[in-house]
N, C-alpha and C positions, 0 to 999 in steps of 0.2 A: 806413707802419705802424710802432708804435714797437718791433717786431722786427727789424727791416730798421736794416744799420749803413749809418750814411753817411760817405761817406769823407772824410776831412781834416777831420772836424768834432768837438769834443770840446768839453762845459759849462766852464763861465768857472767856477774856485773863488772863492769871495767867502767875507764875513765878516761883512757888513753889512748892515742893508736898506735902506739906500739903492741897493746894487747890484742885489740882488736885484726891488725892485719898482720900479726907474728907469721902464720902459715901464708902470706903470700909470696910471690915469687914472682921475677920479671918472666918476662912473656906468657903470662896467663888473662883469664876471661873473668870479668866481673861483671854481672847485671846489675843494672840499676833501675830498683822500681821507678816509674814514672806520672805524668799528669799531675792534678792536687799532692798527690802523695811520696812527690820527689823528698828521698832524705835527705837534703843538703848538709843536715850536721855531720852525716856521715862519708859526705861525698868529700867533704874538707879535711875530716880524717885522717882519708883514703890517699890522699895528694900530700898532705903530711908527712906519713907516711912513707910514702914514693921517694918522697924528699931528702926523710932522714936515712933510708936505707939503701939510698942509689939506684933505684928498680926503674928501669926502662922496659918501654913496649909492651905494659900493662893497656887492656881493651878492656874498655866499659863500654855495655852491651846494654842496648836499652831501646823502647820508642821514647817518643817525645818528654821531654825532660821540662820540666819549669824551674823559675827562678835561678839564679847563681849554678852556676857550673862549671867547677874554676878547672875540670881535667883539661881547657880546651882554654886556660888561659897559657899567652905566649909562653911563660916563662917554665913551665913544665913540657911543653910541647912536645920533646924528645923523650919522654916516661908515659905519655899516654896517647891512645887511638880511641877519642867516640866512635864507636857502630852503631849507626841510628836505624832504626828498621821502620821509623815513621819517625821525620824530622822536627823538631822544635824551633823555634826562631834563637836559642839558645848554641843549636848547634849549623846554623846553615851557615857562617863564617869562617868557622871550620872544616866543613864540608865545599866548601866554594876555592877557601884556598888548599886544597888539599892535607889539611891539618886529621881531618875528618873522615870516615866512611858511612854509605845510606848501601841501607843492603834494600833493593825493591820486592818486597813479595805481598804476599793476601794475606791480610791479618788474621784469619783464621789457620795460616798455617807455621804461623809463627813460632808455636810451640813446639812443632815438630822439629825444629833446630837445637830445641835444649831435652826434648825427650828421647828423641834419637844420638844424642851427642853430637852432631853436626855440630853444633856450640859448645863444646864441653866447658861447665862453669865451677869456677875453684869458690868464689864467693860471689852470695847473693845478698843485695844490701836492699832494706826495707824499714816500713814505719809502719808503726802497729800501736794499738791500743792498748793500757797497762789490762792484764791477764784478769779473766774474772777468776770467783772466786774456785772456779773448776781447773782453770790454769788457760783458758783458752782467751788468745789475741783477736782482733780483727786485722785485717792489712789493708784495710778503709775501703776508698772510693775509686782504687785501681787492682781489679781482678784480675783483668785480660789476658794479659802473657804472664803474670806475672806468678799465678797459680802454677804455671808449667816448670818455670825457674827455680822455685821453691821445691817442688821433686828431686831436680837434676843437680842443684847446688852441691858443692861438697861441703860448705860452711856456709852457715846460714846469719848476717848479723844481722838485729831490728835497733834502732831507736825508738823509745819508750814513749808513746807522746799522745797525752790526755785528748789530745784536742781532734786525734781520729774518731770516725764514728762509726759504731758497734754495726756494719753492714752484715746483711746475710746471701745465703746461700754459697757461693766456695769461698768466702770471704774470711773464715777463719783458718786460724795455726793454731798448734798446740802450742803452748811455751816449751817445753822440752823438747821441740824438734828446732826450737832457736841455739846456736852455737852458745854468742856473745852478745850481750846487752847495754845500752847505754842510754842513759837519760836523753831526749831530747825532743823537749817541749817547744812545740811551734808549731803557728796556724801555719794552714792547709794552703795552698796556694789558689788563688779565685781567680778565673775568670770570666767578665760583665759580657754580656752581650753589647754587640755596636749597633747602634742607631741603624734603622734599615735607612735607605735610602728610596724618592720615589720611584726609581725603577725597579727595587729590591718588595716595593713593598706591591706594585701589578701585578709580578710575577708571583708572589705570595697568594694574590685576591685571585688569580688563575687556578693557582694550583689546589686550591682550600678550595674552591667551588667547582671547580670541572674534572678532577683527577682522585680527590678524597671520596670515598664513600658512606657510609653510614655502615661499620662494622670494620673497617680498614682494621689492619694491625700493623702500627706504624714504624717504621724506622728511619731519622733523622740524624743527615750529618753535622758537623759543625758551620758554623756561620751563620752572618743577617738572614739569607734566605728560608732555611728550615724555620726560623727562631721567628719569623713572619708570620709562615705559615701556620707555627701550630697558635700563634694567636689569635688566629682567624675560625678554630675547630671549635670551639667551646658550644656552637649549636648541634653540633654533630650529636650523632648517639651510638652507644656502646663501642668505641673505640679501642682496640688493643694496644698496648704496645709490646714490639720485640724490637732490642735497639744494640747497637753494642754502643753510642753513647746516650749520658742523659746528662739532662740539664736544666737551669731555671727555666726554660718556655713549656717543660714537661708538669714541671708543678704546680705551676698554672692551669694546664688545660688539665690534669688528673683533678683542681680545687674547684672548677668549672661542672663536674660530673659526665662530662663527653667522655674518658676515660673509665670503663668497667673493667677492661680484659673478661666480660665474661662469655665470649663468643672463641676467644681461641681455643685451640687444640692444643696447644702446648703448654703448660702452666697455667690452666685457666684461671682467673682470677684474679693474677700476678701480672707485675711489670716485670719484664724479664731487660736486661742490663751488662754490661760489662764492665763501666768503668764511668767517670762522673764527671764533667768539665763543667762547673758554675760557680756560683759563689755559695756563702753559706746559706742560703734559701734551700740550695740541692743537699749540702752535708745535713740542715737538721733534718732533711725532709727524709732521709733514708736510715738515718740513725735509729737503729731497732726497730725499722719498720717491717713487719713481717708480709708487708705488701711487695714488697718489690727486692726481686734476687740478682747478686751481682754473680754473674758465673764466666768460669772460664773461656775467653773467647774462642776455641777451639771448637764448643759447642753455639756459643750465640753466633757467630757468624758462619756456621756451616752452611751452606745455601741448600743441602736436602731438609736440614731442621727450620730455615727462615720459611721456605716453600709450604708448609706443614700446615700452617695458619692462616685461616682466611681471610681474604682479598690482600695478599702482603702489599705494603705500600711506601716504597724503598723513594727517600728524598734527598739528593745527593747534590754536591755545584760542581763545578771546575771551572779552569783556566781561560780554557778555549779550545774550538770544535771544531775540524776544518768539513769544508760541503761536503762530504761523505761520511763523516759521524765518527772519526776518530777521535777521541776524548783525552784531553790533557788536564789533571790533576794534583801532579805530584813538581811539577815544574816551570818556571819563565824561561824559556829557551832552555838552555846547558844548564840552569842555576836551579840545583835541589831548591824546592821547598818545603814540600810535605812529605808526603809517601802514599802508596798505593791506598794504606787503609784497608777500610770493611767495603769502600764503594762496589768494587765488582761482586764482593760475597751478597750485597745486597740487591744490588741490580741482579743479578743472577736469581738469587732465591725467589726473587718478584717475579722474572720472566717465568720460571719453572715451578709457580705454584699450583699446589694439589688443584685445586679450585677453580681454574686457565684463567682467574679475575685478577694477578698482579699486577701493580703498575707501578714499573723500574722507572723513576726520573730523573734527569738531569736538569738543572735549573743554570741559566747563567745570566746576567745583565749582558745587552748587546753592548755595546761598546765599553770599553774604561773608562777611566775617569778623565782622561786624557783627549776621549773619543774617539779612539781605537778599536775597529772591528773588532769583536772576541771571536764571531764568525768569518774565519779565514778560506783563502783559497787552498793554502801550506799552511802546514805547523810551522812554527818559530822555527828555525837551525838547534841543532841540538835538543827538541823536545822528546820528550817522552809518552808513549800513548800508555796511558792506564786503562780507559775504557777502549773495547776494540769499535769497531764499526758494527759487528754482529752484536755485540751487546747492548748495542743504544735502542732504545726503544720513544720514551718519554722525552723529545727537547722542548724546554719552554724557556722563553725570555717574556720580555714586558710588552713584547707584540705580538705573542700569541704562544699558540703548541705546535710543535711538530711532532710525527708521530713516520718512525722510520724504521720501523718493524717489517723485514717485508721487502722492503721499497728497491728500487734498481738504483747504482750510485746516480743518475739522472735525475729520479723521480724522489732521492734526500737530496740534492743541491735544491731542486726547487722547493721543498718543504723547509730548507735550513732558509734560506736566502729570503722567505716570503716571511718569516721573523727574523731578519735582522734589522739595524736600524734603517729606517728610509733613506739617507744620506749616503749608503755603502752597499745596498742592494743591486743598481746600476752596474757599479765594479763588479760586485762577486758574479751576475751573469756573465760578461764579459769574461771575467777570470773561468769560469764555468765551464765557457764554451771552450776556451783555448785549452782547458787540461780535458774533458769528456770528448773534445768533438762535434757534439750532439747540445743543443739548446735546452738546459734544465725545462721538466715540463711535470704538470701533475700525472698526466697516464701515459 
């Protein structure tokens, strides 16, 4: 376990990569930690490397990557394959032109591909904090899979770099379970939240007021919509959270007092976590906080462990939703963008809580920005359904909630359609009737 110190063994400092990737070999697996805590000094190394010793069909194995990612520039294209298992905007060009692969699965079981070897990993690259003085790293503000990789590795490198912050709970390594070592000093990668928009920000005042409870234990995806809502909780009282992301709108509403955790079952008292997309508001706020634990996402997004804790309150968006409740997340048509994520781990653990009070939602703005129904009669050509039809429960736009738990596909067109925008409502009946048959109706 790379908690466990082992004796008389301490990582080789190097300079080079030629040191650093001497035992690698064309056609093997490389992860690459991810989010804030992508090593790009090591990621240029690593392509260095490739370079100077002619290695083709080396896979870097990773979710979402930030900043620079040069295994997916033109010019090495023939010595690397990104495997994205949750896409970055780093890698969807790659992915789009076939440069790239997205492997689609539920982020909670993402580990199971490097702890069963389904992914067998020759080296695992990461960023960590210089060692206290017991010998032990952090590997920051991304946990997730990355705790799994770190087992299964067969050579382990870190870059060295002050500016991670001292997380806890699975969030540390030993330094002697590190291979090789390299200086490599550099902020974290941030990203700001975007301005909500006013349909972004209804849908928030809906969901803050009609769906949150007073004891919820929350979990929020990324985007304007979550990032609305939790600005709107700070009246709430004893708020939990279990989340596999956190971010600047969480530090806010934990600075508010809405946030205790002291109603959950699981980790009372605690923010429970996996991994950290904000800016530095979120790294100082976590930095040797012994509030809040980053663990392995295998356990935070298990949907028996989300279930566990009462009233779970899973806030999720997507793409778009056709009148029967197929959910598209990961896609614009044929075109990756994201990846399945923890959405269904959440949605799910909500539906199937101990307590029958979860409330699994989907959030979307009715139209684009374009004014483009998001509520369709068909998916796009080529889409992809991350959430199934049985899974939806919670739909809300800025016209209202639907609630399709239950419902006959009849009885969800008429709930999806009576929140959509006015201007496309007319159509989607129309389109309604000609795919059911039968005239969408509430009973």
């Amino acid at each position: 376990m790379p908690t466990c110190a082992i004796g008389n063994k301490a990582p080789k400092q190097v300079d080079s990569a030629a040191e650093l990737f001497q035992h690698l070999q064309s056609g093997q697996n490389v992860f690459v930690q991810g989010g804030a805590m992508t090593p790009t000094i090591l990621v240029k190394h690593l392509c260095q490397y490739a370079i100077d010793k002619d290695l083709t069909d080396i896979k870097t194995v990773h979710i979402h990557t930030e900043g620079e990612f040069p295994v997916n520039d033109e010019s090495v294209k023939h010595r690397f394959r990104s495997t994205s298992l949750f896409t970055g905007g780093n890698c969807r060009k790659a992915i789009a032109s076939g440069q790239g692969d997205y492997v689609p699965i539920f982020l909670h079981e993402i580990p199971k591909l490097f702890r069963k070897g389904i992914i067998p990993l020759r080296y695992a690259l990461i960023n960590v904090s210089p060692p206290d003085h017991h010998g032990f790293c952090s590997i920051g503000c991304s946990v997730d899979v990355t705790r799994s990789a770190l087992e299964a590795a067969e050579i382990i490198v870190a870059q060295i770099n002050p500016h991670v912050p001292l997380c806890k709970g699975d969030a540390e390594i030993h330094i002697s379970n590190i291979d090789y070592t390299i200086d490599g000093p550099m902020p974290l990668y941030e990203l700001a939240s975007k301005p909500s928009s006013p349909q972004e920000k209804k849908i928030a005042e809906l969901i803050a007021s009609e769906l949150v409870a007073d004891e919820a234990t929350l979990q929020t995806g990324i985007g304007s919509i979550p990032d609305s809502v939790l600005a709107l909780l700070a009246n709430h009282k004893n708020l939990g959270v279990h989340t596999e992301l956190f971010s600047d709108g969480l530090v806010d509403l934990f600075k508010s007092g809405a946030v205790t955790n002291a109603k959950k079952r699981l980790f009372p008292g605690k923010i429970v976590s996996s991994f950290i997309i904000g800016t530095k508001k979120s790294f100082d706020f976590v930095n040797a906080n012994n509030g809040i634990d980053l663990l392995d996402i295998a356990w935070t997004n298990d949907p028996s462990n989300i279930a566990q804790n009462p009233r779970p309150t899973a806030i999720n968006s997507c793409i778009e939703i056709d009148i029967t409740g197929q959910i598209v997340s990961d896609s614009i048509g044929s075109r990756i963008y994201s990846g399945f994520g923890g959405q269904v781990d959440f949605l799910r653990g909500a539906a199937i809580a101990r307590d029958g009070l979860g409330v699994p939602i989907i959030a979307l703005a009715s139209t684009t920005k374009k004014g483009q129904s998001k509520i369709v009669p068909y998916l796009q050509k080529g889409a992809g359904v991350v959430t199934t039809r049985a899974h939806a429960h919670y739909v809300v736009t800025e016209h209202g909630i639907a609630f399709l738990f239950g419902k006959s596909l009849r009885q969800r067109a008429y709930e999806l359609i009576r929140i959509a925008d006015p201007a496309h409502r007319e159509q989607l009946e129309k389109d309604a009737f000609e795919i059911l048959k039968v005239m969408p109706s509430r009973d």
